[in-house]
N, C-alpha and C positions, 0 to 999 in steps of 0.2 A: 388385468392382464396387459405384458407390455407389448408393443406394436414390434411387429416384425423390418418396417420400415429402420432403418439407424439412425437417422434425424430425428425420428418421432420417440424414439427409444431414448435418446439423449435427450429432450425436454418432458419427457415422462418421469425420467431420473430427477434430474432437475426438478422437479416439481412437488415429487416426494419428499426430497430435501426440503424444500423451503418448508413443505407442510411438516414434517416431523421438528423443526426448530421453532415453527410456531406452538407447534403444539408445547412443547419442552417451555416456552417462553409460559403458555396461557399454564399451564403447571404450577410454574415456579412462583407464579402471582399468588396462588395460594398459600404459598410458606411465608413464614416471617424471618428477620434474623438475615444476616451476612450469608449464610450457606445460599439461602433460597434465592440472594442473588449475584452470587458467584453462579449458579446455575445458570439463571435466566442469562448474565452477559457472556462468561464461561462456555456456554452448552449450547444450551438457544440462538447466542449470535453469531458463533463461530457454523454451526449450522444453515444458517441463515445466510452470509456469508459464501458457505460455498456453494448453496444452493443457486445464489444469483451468478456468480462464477458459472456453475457451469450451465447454467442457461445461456451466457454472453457468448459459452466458449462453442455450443452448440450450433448457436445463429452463427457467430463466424466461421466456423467450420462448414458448414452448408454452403454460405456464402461464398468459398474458397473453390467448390467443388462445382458450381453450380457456372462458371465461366468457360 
């Protein structure tokens, strides 16, 4: 369940992210073939990607708020 706090809501999302691009990554390990890793950099890293994005964007946004 996510936190009612907005900070904590936005590194919960964040988090989700990252873990759903890993997961798509530990996936894609198991296919063979160009498709399986068109997924993995495709899918997986573009996930990945913005899962640290919006962690980064989370903490400075707190940070911003918090002065």
């Amino acid at each position: 369940m996510l936190s009612s706090n907005a900070t904590e809501r936005r590194l919960q999302v964040a988090g989700i992210i990252i873990i759903l691009g890993l997961l798509v990554e530990a996936l894609s390990l198991l296919g063979h073939g160009a498709i399986a890793f068109l997924v993995f950099v495709g899918i997986g890293g573009t996930l990945l990607v913005l899962g640290v994005a919006a962690y980064l964007l989370a903490l400075v946004h707190t940070g911003a708020h918090e002065k």
